[in-house]
C-alpha positions in Angstrom: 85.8 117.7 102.2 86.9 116.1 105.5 89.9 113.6 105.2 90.0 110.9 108.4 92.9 109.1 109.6 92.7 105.8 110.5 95.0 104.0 112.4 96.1 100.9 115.4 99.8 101.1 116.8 101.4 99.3 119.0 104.8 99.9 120.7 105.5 102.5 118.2 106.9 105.8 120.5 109.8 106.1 118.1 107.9 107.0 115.3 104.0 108.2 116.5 104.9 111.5 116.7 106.6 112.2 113.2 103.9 109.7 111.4 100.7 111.9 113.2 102.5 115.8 112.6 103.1 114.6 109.1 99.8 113.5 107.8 98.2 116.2 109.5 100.7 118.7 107.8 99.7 116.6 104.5 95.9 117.1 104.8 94.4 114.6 107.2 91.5 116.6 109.2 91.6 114.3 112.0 92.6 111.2 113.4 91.5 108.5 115.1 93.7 106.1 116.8 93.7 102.8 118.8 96.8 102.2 121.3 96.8 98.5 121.1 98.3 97.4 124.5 101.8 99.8 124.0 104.2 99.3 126.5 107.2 101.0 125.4 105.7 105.0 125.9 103.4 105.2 122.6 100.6 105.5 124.8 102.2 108.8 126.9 103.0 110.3 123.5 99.5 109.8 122.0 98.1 111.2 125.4 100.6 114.6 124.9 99.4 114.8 121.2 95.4 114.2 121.9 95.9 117.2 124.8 98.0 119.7 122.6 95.7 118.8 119.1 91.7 118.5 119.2 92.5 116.6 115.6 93.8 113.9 117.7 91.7 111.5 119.3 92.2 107.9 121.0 91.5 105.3 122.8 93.6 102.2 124.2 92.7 98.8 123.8 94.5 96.0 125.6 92.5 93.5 123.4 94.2 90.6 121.1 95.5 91.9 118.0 91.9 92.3 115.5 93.5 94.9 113.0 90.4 94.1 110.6 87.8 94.5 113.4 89.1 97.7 115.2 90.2 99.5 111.8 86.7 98.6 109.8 85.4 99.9 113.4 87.2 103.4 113.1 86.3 104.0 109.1 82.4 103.3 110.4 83.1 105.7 113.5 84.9 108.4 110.7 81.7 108.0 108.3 79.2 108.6 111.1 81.1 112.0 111.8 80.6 113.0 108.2 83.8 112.0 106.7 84.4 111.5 102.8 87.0 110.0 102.9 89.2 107.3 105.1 92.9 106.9 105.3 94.0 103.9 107.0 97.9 104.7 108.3 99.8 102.3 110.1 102.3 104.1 112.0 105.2 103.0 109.8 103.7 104.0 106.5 103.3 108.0 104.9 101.1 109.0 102.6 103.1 110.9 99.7 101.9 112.9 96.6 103.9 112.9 93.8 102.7 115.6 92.1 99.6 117.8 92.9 99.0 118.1 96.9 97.2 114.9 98.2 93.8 116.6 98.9 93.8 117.7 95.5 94.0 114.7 94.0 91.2 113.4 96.6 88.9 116.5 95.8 89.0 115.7 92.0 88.5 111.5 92.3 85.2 110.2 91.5 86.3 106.9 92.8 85.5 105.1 96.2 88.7 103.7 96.5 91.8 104.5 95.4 94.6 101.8 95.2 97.9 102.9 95.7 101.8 101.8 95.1 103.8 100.7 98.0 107.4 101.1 98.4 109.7 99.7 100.8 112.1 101.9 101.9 115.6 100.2 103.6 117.5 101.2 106.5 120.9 101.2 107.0 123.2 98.1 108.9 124.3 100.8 111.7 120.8 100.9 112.9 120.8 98.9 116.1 118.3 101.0 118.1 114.6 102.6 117.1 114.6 106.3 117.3 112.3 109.1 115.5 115.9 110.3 113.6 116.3 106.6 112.3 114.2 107.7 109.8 116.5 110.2 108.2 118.7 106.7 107.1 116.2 105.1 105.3 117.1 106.6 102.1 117.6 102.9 100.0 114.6 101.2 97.9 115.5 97.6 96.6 117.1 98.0 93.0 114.7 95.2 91.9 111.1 94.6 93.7 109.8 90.9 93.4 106.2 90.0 92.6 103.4 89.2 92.8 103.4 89.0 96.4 102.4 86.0 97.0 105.6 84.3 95.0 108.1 86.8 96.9 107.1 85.9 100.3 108.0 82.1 99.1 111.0 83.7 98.4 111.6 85.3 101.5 110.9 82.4 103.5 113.1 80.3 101.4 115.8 83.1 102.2 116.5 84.0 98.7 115.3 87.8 99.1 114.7 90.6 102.1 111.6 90.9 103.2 112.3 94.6 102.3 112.7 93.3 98.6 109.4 92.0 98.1 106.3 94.0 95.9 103.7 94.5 98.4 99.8 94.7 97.5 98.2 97.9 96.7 96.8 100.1 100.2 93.8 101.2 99.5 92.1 105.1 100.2 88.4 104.8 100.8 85.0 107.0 100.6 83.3 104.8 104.0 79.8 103.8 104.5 78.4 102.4 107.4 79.0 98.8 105.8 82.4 99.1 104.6 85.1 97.0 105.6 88.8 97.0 105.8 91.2 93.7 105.9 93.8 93.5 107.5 96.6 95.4 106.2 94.4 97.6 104.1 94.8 95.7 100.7 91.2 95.3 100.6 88.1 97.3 100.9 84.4 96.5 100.6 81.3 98.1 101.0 83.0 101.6 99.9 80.7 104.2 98.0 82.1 103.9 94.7 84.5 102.2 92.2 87.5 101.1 93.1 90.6 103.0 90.7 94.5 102.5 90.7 96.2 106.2 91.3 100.1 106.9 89.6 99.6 110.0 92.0 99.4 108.8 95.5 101.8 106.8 97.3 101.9 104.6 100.6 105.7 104.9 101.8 106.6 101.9 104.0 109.1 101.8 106.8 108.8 98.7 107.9 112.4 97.5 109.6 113.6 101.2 111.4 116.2 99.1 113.3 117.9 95.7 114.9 115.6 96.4 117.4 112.2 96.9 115.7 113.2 93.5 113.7 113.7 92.1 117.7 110.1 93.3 118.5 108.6 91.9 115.6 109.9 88.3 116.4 108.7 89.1 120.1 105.5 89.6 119.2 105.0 87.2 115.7 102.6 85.4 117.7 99.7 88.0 118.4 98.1 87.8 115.1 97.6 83.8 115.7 96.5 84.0 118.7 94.0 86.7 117.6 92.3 84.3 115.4 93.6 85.5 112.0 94.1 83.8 109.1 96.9 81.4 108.2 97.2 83.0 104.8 97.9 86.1 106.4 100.9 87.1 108.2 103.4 84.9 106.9 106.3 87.2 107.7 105.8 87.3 111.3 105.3 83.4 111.5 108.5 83.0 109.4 110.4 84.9 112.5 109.0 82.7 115.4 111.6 80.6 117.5 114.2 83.0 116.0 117.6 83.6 118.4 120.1 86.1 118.2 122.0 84.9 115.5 118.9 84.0 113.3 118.0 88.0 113.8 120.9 89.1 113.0 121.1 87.0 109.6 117.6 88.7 109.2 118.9 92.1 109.9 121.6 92.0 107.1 119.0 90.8 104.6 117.2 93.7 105.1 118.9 96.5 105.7 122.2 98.4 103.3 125.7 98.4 104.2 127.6 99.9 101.0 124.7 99.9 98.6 123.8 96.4 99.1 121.8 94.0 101.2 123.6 90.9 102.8 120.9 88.0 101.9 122.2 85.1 103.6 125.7 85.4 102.1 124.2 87.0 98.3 124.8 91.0 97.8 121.9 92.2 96.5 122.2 95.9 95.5 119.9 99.1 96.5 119.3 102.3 95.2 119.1 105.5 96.8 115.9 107.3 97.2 115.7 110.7 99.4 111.6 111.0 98.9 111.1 109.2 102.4 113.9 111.7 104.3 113.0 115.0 102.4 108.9 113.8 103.8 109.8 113.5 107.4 112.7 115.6 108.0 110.9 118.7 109.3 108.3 116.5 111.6 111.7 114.9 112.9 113.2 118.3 114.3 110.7 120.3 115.1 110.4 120.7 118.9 106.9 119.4 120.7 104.4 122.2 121.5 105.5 124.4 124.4 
């Protein structure tokens, strides 16, 4: 069985390194990666891990921002190099299994694609700066996940919830073809070989505000995926954050990450509960030193 990675980063040096040691520790056979137009040293660390790892392989594209186009690209490049299955991995997001290893419970699916749970994992308030030990304080999950997703992103934008509160779709893990095709953000799959199944054994772990300052790059870049032609049903988040100044980001900041077992939404405490799964993943990808 041969188990492809799939995945597009951008500005994302904090946290490259930990996300590609840990999926290939958890299974993945190789990876393939697009630097989308990095600025910030992701594309110096993906060279250091292509030279030191043959399972590592990239390319950088200073293109717009067409996450469906380049990831359905790469899971039709994995299939032509005899891959059975895909994983698309954004660089904030781990793979987890919670019981059985994960190529276990790939070896014994007869499905196509496997949906899988996400779940948002919260930093803490402290966290002004992105760095790969950030990681280590996410250890908070929202005490009460709103869905569908759809009705909590009205919620968000109406600033009655974190973004970090709301029930995201399933990802999805798929057997490729040469016709299959991804969406963006990996909620949908077509053209798969096989059925699509829910798995209660696989989990997508989601990172997705590491810091003040990853919160700062996302309204510095909420633009790209407009510009890049994609759809006004997708994306809201990052259109939400456009035009925001220092004090709307900070607002933002509280809402989503904990100070005292709680999130600050706009002025409403909204508790958290603490969840080591995320730190106990990634702690030994954090401190082990880079190849000598």
């Amino acid at each position: 069985m041969l188990v492809y990675g799939i995945s597009m980063m951008r500005n994302e040096v904090d946290i490259v390194y930990t996300n590609v040691l840990y999926h290939l520790a958890l299974g993945i056979d190789r990876f393939l990666i697009v630097d989308n137009g990095s600025t910030d040293g992701t594309t110096q660390m993906l060279m250091r891990l292509g030279q030191r790892d043959p399972r590592v392989r990239w390319i950088r594209d200073d293109g717009p921002y067409k996450q469906r186009e380049i990831i359905t690209a790469l899971a039709r490049e994995a299939h032509a190099d005899g891959a059975d299955w895909v994983v698309q991995i954004d660089a904030d997001e781990f793979w987890y299994a919670a019981g059985r290893g994960f190529r276990s419970v790939l070896e014994e699916s007869a499905a196509g694609v496997l949906r899988a749970e996400v779940e948002n994992f919260v930093q803490r308030r402290d966290q002004r700066e992105s760095s790969p030990a950030a990681l280590l304080h996410m250890t908070r999950r929202a005490a009460s996940p709103v869905s569908p997703p759809g009705r909590a992103q009205d919620l968000v934008e109406a600033q009655k919830i974190g973004f970090v509160e709301k029930t995201y779709p399933r990802k999805c893990i798929s057997r490729p073809t040469a016709q299959i095709e991804i969406e963006a953000g990996n909620h949908k799959v077509s053209g798969a070989d096989g059925r699509r199944e829910r798995t209660a054994e696989l989990f997508c772990f989601h990172a997705p505000i590491r810091s003040r300052a990853s919160l700062e790059e996302r309204v510095r870049t909420a633009t790209r995926p407009a510009e890049a032609g994609r759809k006004l049903g997708q994306g809201r988040y990052r259109r939400m954050l456009e035009g925001f100044d220092d004090e709307a980001i900070d607002l933002e900041w509280a809402a989503n990450s904990y100070e005292d077992d709680h999130l600050d939404v706009y002025g409403k405490l909204h508790p958290v509960v603490f969840d080591p799964r995320l730190l106990d993943a990634v702690t030994p990808f954090i401190y082990r030193p880079f190849w000598k």
